[in-house]
C-alpha positions as protocol buffer text, in pm:
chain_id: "A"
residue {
  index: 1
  type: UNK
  ca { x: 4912 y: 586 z: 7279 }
}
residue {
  index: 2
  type: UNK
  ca { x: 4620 y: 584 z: 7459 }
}
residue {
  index: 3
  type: UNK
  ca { x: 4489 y: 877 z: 7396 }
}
residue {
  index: 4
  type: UNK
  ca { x: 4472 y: 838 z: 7066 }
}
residue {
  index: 5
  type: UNK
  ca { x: 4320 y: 493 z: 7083 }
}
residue {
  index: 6
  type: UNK
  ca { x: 4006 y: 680 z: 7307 }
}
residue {
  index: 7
  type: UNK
  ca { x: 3998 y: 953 z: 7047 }
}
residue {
  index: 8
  type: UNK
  ca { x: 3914 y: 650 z: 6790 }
}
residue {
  index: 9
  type: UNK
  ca { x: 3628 y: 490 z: 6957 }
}
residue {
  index: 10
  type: UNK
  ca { x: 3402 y: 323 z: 6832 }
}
residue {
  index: 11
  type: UNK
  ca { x: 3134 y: 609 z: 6791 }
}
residue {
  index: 12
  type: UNK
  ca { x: 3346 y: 846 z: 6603 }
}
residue {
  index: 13
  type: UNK
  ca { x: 3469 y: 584 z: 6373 }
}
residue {
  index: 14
  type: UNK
  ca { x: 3113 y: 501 z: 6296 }
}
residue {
  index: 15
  type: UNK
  ca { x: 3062 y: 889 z: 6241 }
}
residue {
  index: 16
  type: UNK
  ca { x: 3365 y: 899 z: 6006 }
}
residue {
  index: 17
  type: UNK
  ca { x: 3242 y: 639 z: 5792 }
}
residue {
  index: 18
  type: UNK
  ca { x: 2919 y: 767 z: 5772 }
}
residue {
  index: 19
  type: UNK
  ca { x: 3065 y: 1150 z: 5687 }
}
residue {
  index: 20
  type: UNK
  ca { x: 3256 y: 935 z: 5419 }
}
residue {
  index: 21
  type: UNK
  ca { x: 2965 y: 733 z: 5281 }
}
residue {
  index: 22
  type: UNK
  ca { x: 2729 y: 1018 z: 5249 }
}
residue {
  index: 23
  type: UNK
  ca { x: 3018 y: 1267 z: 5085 }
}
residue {
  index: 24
  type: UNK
  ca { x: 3067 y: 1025 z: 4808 }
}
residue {
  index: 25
  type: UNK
  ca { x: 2691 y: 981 z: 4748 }
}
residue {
  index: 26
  type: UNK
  ca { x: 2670 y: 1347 z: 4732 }
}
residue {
  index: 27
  type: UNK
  ca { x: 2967 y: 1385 z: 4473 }
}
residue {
  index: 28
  type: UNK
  ca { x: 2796 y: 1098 z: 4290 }
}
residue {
  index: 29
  type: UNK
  ca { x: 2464 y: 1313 z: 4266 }
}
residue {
  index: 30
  type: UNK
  ca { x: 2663 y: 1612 z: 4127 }
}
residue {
  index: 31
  type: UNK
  ca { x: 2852 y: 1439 z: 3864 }
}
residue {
  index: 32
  type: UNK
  ca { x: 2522 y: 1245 z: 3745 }
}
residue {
  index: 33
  type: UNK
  ca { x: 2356 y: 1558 z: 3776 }
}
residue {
  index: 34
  type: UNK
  ca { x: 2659 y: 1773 z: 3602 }
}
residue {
  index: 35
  type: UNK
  ca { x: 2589 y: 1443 z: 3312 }
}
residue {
  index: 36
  type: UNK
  ca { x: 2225 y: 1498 z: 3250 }
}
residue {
  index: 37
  type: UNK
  ca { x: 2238 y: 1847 z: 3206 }
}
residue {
  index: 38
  type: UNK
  ca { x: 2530 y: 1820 z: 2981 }
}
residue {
  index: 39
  type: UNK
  ca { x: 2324 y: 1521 z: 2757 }
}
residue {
  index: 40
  type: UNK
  ca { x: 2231 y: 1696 z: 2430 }
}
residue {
  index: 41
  type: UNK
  ca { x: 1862 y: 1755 z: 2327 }
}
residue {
  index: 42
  type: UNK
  ca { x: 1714 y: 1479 z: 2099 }
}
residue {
  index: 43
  type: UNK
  ca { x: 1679 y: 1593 z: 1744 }
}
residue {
  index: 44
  type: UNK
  ca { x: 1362 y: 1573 z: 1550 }
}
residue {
  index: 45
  type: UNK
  ca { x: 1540 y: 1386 z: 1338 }
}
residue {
  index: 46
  type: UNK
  ca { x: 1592 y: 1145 z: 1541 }
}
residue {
  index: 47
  type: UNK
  ca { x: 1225 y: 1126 z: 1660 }
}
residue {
  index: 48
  type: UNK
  ca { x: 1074 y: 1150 z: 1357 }
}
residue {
  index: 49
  type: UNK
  ca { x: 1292 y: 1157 z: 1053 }
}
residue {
  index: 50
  type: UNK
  ca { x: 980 y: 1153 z: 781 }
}
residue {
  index: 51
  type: UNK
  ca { x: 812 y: 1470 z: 964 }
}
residue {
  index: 52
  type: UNK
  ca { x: 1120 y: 1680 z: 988 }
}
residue {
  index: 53
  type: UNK
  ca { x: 1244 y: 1616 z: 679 }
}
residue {
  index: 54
  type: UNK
  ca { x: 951 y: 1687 z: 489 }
}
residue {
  index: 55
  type: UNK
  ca { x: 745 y: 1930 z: 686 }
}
residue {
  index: 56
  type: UNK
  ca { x: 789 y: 2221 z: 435 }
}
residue {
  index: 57
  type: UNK
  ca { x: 607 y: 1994 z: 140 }
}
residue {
  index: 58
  type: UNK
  ca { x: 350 y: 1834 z: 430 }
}
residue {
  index: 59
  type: UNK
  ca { x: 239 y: 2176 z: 547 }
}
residue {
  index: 60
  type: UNK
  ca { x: 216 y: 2300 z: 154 }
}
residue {
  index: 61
  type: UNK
  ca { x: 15 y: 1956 z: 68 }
}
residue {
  index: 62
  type: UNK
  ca { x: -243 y: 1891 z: 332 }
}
residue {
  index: 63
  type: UNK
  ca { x: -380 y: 1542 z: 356 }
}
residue {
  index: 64
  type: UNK
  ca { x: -752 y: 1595 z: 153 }
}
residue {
  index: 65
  type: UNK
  ca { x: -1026 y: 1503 z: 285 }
}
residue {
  index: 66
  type: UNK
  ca { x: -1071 y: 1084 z: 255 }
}
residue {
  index: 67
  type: UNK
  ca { x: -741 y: 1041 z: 167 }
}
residue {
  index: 68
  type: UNK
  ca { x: -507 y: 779 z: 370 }
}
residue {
  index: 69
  type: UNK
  ca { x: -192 y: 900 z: 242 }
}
residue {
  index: 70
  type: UNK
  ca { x: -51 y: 1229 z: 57 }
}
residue {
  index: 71
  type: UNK
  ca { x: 281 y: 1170 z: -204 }
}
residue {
  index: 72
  type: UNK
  ca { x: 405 y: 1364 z: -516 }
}
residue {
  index: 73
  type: UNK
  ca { x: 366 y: 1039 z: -696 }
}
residue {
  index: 74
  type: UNK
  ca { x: -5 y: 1012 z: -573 }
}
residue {
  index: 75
  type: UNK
  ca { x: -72 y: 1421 z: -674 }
}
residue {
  index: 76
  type: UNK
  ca { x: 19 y: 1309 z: -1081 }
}
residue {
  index: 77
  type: UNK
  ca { x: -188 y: 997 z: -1050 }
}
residue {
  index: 78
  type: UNK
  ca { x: -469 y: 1243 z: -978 }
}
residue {
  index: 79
  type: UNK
  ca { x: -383 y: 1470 z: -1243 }
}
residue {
  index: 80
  type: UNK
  ca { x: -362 y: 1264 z: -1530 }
}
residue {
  index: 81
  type: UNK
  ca { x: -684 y: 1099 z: -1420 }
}
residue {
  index: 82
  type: UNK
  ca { x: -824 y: 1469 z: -1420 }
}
residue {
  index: 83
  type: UNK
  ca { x: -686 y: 1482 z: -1773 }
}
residue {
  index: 84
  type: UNK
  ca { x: -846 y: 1177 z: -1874 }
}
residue {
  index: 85
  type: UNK
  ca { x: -1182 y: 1276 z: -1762 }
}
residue {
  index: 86
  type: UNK
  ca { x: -1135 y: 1597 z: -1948 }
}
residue {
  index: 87
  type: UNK
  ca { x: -1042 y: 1428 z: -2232 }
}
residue {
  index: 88
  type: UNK
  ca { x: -1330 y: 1172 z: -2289 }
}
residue {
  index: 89
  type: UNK
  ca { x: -1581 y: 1444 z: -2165 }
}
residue {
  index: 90
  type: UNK
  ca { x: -1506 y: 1630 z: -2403 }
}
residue {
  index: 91
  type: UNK
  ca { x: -1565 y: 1360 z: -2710 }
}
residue {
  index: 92
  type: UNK
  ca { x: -1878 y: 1301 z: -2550 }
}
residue {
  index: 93
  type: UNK
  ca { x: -1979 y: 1602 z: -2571 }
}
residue {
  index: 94
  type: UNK
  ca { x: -1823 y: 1693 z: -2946 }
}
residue {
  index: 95
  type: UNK
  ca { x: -1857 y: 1362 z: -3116 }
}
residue {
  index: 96
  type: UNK
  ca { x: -1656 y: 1371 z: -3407 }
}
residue {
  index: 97
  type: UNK
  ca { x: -1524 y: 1052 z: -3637 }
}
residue {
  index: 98
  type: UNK
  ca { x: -1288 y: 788 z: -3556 }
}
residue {
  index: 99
  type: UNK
  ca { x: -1115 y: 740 z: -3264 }
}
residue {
  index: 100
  type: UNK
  ca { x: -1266 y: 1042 z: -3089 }
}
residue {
  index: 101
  type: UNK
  ca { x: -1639 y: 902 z: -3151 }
}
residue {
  index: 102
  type: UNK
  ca { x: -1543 y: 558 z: -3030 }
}
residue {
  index: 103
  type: UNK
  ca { x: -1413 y: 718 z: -2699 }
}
residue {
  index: 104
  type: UNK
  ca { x: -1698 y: 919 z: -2659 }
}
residue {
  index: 105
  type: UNK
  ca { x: -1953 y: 663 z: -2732 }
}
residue {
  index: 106
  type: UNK
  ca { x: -1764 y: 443 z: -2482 }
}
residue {
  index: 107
  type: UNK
  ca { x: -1721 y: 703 z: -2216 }
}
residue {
  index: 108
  type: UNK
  ca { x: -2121 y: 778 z: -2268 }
}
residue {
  index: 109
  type: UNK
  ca { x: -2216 y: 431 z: -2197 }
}
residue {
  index: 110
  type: UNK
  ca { x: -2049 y: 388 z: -1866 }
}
residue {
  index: 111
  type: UNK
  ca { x: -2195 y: 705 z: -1755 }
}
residue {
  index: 112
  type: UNK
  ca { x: -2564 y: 591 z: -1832 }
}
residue {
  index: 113
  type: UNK
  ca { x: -2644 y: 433 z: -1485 }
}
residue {
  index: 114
  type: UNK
  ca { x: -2989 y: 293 z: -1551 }
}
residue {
  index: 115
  type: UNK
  ca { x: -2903 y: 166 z: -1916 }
}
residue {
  index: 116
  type: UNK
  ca { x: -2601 y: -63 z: -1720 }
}
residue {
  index: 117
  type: UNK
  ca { x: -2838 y: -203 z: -1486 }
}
residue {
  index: 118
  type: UNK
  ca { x: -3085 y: -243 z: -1717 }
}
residue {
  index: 119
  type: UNK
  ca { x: -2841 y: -468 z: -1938 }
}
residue {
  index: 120
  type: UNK
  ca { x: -2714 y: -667 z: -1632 }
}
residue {
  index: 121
  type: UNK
  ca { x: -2455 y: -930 z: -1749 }
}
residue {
  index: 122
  type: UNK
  ca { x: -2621 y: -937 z: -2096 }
}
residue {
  index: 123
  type: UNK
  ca { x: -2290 y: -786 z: -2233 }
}
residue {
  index: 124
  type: UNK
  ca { x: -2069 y: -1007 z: -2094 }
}
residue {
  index: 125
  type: UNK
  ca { x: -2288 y: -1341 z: -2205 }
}
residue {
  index: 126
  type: UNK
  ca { x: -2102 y: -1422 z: -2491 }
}
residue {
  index: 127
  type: UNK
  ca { x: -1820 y: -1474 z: -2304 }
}
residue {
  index: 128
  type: UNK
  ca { x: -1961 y: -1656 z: -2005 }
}
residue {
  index: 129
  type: UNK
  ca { x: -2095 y: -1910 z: -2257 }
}
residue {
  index: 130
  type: UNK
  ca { x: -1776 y: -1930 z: -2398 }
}
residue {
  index: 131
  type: UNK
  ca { x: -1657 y: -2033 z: -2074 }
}
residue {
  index: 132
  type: UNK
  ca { x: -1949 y: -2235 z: -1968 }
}
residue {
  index: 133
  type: UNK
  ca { x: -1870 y: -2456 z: -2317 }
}
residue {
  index: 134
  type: UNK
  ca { x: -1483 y: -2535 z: -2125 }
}
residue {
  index: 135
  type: UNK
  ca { x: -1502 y: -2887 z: -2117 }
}
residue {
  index: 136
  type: UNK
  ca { x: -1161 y: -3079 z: -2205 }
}
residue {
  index: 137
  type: UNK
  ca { x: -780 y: -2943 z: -2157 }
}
residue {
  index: 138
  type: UNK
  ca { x: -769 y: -2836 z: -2539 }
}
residue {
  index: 139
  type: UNK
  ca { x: -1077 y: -2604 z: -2520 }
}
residue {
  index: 140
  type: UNK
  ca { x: -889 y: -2419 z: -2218 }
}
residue {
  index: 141
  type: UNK
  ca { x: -649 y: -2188 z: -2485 }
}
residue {
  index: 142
  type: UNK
  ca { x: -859 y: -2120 z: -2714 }
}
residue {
  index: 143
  type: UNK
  ca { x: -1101 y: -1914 z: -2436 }
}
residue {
  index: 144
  type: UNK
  ca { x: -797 y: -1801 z: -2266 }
}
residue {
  index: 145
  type: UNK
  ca { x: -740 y: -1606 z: -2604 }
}
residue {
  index: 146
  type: UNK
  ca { x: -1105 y: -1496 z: -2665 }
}
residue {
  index: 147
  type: UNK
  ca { x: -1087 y: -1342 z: -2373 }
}
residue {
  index: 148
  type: UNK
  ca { x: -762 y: -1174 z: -2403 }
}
residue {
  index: 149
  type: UNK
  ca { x: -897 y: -1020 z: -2730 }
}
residue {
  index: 150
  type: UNK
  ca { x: -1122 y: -825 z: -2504 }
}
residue {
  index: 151
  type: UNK
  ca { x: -885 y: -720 z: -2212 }
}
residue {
  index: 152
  type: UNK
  ca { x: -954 y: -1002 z: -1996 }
}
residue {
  index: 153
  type: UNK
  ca { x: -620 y: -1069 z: -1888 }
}
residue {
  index: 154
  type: UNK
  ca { x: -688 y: -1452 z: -1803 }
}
residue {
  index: 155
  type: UNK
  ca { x: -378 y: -1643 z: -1641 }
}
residue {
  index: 156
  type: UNK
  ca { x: -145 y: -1402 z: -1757 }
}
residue {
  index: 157
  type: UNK
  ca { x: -73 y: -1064 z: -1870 }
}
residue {
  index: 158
  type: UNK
  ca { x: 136 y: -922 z: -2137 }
}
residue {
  index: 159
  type: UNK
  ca { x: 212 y: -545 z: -2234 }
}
residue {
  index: 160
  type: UNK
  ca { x: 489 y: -356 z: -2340 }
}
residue {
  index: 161
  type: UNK
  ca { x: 740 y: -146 z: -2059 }
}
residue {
  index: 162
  type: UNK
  ca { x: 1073 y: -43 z: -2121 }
}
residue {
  index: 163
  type: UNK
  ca { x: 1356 y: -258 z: -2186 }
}
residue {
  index: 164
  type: UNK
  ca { x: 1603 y: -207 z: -1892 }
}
residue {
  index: 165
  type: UNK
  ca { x: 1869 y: -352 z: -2063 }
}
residue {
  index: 166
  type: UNK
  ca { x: 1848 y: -73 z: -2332 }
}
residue {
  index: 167
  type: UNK
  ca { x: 1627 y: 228 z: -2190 }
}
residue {
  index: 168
  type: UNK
  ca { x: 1580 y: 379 z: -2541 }
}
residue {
  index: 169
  type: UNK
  ca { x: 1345 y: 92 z: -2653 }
}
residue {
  index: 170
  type: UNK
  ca { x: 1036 y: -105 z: -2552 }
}
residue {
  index: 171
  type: UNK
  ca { x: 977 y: -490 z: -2549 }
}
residue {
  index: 172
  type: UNK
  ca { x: 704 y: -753 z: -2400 }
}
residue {
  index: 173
  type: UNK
  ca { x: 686 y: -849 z: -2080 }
}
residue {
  index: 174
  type: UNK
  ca { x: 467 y: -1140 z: -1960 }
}
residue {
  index: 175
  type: UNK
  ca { x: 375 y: -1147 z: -1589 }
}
residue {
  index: 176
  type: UNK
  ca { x: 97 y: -1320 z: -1364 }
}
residue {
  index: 177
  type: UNK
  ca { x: -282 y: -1254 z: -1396 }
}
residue {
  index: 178
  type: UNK
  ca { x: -640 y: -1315 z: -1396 }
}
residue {
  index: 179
  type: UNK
  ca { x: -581 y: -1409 z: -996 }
}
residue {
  index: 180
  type: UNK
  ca { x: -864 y: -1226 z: -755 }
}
residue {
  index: 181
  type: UNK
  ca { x: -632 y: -1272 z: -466 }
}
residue {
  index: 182
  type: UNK
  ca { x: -321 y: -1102 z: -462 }
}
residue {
  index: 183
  type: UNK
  ca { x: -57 y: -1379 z: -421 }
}
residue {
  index: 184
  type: UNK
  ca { x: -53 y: -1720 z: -527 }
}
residue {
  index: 185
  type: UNK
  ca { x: 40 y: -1824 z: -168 }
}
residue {
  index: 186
  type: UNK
  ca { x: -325 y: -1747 z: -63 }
}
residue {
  index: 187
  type: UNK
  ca { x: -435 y: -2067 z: -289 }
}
residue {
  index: 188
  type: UNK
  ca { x: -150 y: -2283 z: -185 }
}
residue {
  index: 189
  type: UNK
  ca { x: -160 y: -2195 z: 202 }
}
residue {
  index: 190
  type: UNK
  ca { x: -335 y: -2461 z: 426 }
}
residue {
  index: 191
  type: UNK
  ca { x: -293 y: -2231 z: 766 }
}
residue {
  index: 192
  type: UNK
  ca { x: -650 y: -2212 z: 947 }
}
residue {
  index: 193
  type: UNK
  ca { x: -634 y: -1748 z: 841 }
}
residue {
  index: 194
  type: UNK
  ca { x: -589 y: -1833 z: 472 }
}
residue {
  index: 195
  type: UNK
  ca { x: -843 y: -2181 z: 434 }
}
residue {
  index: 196
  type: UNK
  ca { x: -1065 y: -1877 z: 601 }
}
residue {
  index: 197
  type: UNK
  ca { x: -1006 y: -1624 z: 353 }
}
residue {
  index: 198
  type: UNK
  ca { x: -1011 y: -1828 z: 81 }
}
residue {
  index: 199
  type: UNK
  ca { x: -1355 y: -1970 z: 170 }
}
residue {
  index: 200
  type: UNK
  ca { x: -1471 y: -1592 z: 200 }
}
residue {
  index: 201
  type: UNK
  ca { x: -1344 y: -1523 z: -180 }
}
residue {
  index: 202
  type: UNK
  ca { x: -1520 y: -1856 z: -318 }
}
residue {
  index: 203
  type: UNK
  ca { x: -1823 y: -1724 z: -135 }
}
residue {
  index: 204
  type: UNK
  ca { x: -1793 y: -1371 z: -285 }
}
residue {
  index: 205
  type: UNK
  ca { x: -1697 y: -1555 z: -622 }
}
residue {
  index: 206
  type: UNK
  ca { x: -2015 y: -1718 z: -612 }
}
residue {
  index: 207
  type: UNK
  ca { x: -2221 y: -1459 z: -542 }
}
residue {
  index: 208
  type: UNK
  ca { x: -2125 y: -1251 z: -858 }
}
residue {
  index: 209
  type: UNK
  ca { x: -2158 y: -1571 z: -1062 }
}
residue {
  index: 210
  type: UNK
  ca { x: -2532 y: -1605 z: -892 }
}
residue {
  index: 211
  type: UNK
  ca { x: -2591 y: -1226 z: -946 }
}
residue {
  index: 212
  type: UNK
  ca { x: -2505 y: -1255 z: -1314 }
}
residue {
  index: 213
  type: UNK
  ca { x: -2778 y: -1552 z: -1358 }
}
């Protein structure tokens, strides 16, 4: 047949191939093509989850002005310090006996700028030479209890919370304190960041100690 092998040269089988090779690239295009516009939308959810969830309360509770952050929690914080305020102001202002005097009185004194710089650490001596007198193991409780007597929670703390065992009660609860630094891993760390930052504190430490002579 040698017609037909003519008919196939060379040429038109190159021609073939290349009708074939660019009608499958074109099909390709239209079913990626027919893909991407069938892909669904991305949700807001999905791009922000805290935002679309809580947009109604966000736009209703603007962040104020200074603020870093804006929560329900954070809005009764506020409030019952607003309460407080309102509270002591107004035994200040209408001293009466007992309890109410006391606050008032105490309230007063904190408010009186000048008399608090005036004083300096002369309030707080007693207790500085209480610690200043720390010289052997055995003097170390004692002092850690003076102080506690006056709120100084020194080594330790311990207040009441609720029992979770038995939610209609209270009991003590002893947990760490009288640490400046927030974990005890920033004592105990001997990475060149925390030798750093510890050096920092102990110069800040000093520097009170200095300022209170």
């Amino acid at each position: 047949m040698p017609h037909l092998r003519d008919a196939l040269s060379k040429p038109t089988l190159l021609a073939f191939a290349l009708m074939l090779a660019l009608g499958a690239t074109d099909a390709d295009a239209a079913k990626k093509k027919k893909k991407a516009a069938k892909a669904p939308a991305v949700s807001a959810e999905c791009s922000d989850f805290y935002t679309s969830a809580n947009a109604s309360w966000l736009q209703a509770n603007p962040l104020p002005a200074g603020a870093s952050s804006v929560s329900a929690l954070g809005q009764l914080v506020e409030r019952s310090r607003q309460q407080q305020k309102a509270l002591l102001d107004g035994a200040m202002q209408s001293p009466q006996a007992g309890v109410q005097k006391l606050l008032g009185d105490f309230w007063a004194s904190g408010l009186d700028e000048a008399a608090v710089e005036a004083d300096g650490a002369k309030p707080i001596a007693p207790l500085l030479d209480r610690i200043n007198a720390i010289k052997r193991a055995k003097d170390v409780p004692p002092a850690i209890a003076a102080l506690h007597q006056v709120g100084i929670p020194v080594a330790f703390n311990f207040s009441p919370d609720v029992d979770l065992n038995a939610l209609d009660r209270h009991i003590g609860y002893f947990s760490q304190g009288g640490m400046g630094m927030s974990d005890p891993a920033y004592y105990t760390r001997t990475d060149t960041e925390t030798r750093e930052l510890l050096g920092r504190y102990r110069n800040y430490v000093k520097q009170v100690l200095a300022l209170t002579g």
